[in-house]
C-alpha positions as CSV (number, residue, x, y, z in Angstrom):
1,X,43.4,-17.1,39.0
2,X,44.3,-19.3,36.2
3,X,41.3,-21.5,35.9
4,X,39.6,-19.0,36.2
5,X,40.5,-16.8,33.3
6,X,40.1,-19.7,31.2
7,X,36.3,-20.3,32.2
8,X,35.8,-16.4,31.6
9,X,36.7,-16.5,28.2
10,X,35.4,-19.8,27.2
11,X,31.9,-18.3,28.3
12,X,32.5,-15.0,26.1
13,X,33.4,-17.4,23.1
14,X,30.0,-19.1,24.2
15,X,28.3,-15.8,23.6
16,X,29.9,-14.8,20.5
17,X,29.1,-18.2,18.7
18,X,25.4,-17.7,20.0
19,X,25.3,-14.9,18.5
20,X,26.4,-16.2,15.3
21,X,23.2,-18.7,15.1
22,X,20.7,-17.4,12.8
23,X,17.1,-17.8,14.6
24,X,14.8,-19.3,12.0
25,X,12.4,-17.4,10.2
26,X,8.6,-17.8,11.7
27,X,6.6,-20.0,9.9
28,X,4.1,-19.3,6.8
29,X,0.5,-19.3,7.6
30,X,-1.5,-21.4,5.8
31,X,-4.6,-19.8,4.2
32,X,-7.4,-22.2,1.9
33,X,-10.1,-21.3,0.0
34,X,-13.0,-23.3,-0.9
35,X,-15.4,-22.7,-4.2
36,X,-18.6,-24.6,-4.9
37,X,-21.3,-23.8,-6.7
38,X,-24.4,-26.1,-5.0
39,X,-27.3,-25.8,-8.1
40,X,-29.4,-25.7,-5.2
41,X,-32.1,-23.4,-6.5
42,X,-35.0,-26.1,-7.4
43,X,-35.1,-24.8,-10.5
44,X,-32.0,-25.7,-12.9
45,X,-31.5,-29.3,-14.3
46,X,-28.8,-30.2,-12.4
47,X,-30.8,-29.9,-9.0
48,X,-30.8,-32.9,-6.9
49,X,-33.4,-32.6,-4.0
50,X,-31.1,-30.5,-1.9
51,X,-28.3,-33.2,-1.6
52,X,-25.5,-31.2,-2.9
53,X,-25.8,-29.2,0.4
54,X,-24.7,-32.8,2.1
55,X,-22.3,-33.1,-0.3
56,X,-20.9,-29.5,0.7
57,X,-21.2,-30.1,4.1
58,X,-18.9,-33.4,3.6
59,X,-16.3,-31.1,2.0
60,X,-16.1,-28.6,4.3
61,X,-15.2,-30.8,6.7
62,X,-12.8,-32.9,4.9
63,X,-10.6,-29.8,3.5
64,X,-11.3,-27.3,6.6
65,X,-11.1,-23.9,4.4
66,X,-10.6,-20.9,6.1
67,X,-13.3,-18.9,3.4
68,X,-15.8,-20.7,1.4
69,X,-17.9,-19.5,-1.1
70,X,-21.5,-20.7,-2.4
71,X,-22.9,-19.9,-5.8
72,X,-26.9,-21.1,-6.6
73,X,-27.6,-22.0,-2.9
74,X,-30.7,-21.1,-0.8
75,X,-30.5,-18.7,2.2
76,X,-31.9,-21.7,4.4
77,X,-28.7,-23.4,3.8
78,X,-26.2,-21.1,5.0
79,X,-26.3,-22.0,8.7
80,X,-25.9,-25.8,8.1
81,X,-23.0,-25.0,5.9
82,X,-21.5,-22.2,8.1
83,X,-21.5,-24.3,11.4
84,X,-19.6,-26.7,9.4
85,X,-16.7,-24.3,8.6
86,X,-16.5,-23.8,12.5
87,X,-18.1,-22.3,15.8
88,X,-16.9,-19.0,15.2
89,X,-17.8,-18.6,11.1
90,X,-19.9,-16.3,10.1
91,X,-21.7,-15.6,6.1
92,X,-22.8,-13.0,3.9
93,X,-25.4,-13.5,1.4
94,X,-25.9,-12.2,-2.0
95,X,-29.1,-11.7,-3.1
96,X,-30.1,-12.1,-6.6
97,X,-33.2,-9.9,-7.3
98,X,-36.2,-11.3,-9.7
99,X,-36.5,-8.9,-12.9
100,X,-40.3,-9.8,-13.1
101,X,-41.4,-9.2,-9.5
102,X,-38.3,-6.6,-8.0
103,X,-37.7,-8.6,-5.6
104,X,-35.6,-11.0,-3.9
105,X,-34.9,-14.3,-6.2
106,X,-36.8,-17.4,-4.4
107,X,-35.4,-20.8,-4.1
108,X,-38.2,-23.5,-4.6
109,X,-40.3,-25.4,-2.2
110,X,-40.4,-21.9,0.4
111,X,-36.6,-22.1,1.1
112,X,-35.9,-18.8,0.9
113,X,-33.8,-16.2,-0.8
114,X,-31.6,-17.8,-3.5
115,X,-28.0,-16.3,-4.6
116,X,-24.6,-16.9,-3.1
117,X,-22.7,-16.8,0.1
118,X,-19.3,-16.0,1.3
119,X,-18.4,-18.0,4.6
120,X,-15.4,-16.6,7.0
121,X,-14.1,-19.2,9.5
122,X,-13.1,-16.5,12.0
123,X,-15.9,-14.3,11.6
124,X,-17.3,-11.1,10.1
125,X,-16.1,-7.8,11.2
126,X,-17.9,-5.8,8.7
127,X,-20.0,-6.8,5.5
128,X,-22.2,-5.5,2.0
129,X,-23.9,-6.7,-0.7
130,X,-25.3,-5.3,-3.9
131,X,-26.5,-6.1,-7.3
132,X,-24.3,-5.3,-10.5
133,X,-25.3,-1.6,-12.4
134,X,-24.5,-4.4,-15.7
135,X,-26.9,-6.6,-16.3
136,X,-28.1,-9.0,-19.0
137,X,-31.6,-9.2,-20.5
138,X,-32.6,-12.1,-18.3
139,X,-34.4,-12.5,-15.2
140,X,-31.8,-12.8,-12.5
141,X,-30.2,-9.8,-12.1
142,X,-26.9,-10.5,-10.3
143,X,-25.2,-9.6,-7.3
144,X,-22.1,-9.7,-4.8
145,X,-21.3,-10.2,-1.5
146,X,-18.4,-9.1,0.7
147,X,-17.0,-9.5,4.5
148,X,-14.2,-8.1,6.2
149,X,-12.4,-11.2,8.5
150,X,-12.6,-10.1,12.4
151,X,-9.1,-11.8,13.0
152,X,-6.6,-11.7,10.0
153,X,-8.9,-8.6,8.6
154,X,-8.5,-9.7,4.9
155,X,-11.2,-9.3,2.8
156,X,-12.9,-12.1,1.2
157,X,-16.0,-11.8,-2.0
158,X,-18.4,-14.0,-3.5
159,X,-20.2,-13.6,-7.1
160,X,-22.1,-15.2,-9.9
161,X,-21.5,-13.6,-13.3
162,X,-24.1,-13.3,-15.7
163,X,-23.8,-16.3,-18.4
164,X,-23.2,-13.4,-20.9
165,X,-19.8,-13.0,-21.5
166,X,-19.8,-9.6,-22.3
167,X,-21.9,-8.4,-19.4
168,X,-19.8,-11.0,-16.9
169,X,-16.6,-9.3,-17.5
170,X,-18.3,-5.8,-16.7
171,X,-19.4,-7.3,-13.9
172,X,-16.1,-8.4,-12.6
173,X,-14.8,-5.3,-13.3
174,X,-17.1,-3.4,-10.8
175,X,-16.7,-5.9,-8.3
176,X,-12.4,-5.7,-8.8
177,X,-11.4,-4.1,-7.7
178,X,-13.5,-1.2,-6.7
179,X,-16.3,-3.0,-4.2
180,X,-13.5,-5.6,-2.7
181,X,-10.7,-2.2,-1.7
182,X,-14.2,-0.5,0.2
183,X,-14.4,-3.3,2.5
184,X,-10.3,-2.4,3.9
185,X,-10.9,0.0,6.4
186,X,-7.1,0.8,6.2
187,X,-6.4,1.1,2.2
188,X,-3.3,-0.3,2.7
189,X,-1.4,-1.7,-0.1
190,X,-0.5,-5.2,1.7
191,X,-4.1,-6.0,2.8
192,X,-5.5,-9.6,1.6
193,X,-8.1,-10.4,-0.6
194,X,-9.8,-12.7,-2.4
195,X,-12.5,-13.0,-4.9
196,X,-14.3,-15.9,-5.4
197,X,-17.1,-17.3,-7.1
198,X,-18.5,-18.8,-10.3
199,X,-17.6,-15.7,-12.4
200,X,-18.7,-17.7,-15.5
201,X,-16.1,-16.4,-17.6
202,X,-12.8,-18.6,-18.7
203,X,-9.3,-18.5,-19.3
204,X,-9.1,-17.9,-23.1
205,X,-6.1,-15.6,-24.6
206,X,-6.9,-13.5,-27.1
207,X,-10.5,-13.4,-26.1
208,X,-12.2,-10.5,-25.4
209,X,-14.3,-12.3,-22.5
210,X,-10.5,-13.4,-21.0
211,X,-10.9,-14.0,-17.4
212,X,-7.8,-12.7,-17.2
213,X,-9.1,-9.4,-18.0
214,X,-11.0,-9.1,-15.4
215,X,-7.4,-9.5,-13.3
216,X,-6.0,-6.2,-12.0
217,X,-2.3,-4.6,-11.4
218,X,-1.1,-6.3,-8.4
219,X,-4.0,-8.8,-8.2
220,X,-3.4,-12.6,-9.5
221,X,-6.0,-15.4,-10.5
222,X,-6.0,-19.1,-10.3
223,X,-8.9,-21.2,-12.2
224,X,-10.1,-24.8,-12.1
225,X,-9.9,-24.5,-15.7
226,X,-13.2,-23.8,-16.3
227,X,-15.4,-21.3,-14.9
228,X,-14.9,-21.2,-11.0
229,X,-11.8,-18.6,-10.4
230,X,-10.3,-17.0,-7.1
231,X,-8.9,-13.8,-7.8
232,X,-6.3,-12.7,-5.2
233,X,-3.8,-9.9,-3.9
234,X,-1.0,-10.0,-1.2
235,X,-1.3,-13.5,-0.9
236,X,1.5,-16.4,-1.7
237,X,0.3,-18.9,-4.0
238,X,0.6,-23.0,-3.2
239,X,-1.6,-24.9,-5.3
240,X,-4.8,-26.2,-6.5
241,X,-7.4,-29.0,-6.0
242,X,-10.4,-30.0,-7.6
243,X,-12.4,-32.5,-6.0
244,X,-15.4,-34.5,-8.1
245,X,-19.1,-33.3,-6.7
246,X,-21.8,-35.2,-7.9
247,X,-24.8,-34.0,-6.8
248,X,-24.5,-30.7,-8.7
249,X,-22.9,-29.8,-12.0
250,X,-19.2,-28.1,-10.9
251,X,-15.9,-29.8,-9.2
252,X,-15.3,-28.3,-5.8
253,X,-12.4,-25.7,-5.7
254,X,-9.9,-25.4,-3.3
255,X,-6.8,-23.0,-3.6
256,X,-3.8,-23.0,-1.2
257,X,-1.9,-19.9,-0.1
258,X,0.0,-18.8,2.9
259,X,1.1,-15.2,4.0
């Protein structure tokens, strides 16, 4: 009965000390975002025959974003630029309208609607897009773009501000976060978002065109020092990257979170 007793309770100790090992904590989930804006219209000076879209393509692929976003592209491009962020990606575009005509912007050379497009790697549950009530005096008047995610259900928004600073910042304001919170069907408090997009404003304290005040309570921005910003909530920020383009007139954006 001896040996026995002894093997009883060195198989209790055996479940104490187990019980003392802390189980590690699950792993962070990586989560990238990737901002490029193409000059793919045909009609800026930076256009270059349609070769940024190769350039994007290349990009995607390298860095494998989870959301991308497209300023100054074509509709026609965002299959070839979908399919390259995965089988199971879907887009929204945004459709600049044409002052002039009141009608949808045109790309050059019959390529179709021109604006931007927000890209999802999981796909699209739900999605919207709209033009801005402010607007400057020119002929573009601007607009947004917004999907809901069909997996993680965050919800991810592409723009193009107007190049007046004034009438950009009113802009962001409607779009954040007003636009971005209708998109979350549950109005919870810990849903992810991001909003991304040439917003054409930039970090500049003490101006009244600030990006940063375009940045709400509980929301947080990260810039490529410039004019390309992703404006975020519930999400835990990583870092940055820029990467050289040159067949348009903006650095690629990439910013690194995980939740």
């Amino acid at each position: 009965m001896g040996p026995l007793r002894r093997t009883t309770g060195l198989v209790l100790a055996s479940i104490v000390l187990c019980g003392l090992v802390s189980v590690p904590a699950a792993a962070a989930t990586a989560f990238k975002v990737l901002q490029m804006n193409l000059c793919n219209s045909g009609i800026a000076g930076c256009y270059q025959d349609g070769r940024a879209v190769d350039e994007a393509v290349t990009m995607i692929q390298r860095r494998l974003p989870d959301v991308v976003s497209v300023n100054e592209v074509c509709l026609s491009d965002l299959p070839r630029l979908t399919a390259a962020v995965g089988a199971t990606a879907e887009y929204q575009f945004a459709f600049v309208r044409n002052r002039s005509t009141n009608s949808d912007y045109q790309c050059t050379a019959g390529r179709g609607a021109y604006g931007s497009g927000i890209i999802v790697k999981e796909g699209i549950t739900t999605s919207g897009h709209g033009t801005y009530a402010a607007q400057d005096g020119g002929n573009e008047i601007r607009a947004w773009a917004c999907a809901l995610s069909a997996v993680r259900g965050f919800t991810a928004c592409t723009t193009h501000l107007s190049t007046t600073g004034t009438t950009a910042l009113a802009q962001c304001k409607e779009l954040v976060p007003a636009k971005v919170l209708s998109y979350d069907p549950s109005g919870s408090p810990t849903t992810r978002h991001v909003v991304v997009g040439d917003l054409n404003l930039k970090y500049n304290p003490g101006s009244a065109t600030n990006a940063q005040n375009c940045v709400p309570s509980g929301w947080f921005r990260k810039g490529d020092g410039d004019v390309q910003h992703v404006i975020a909530r519930t999400l835990t920020f990583v870092s940055t990257q820029e990467y050289a383009m040159y067949r348009t007139d903006h650095p690629a954006f990439v910013v690194n979170y995980t939740f």
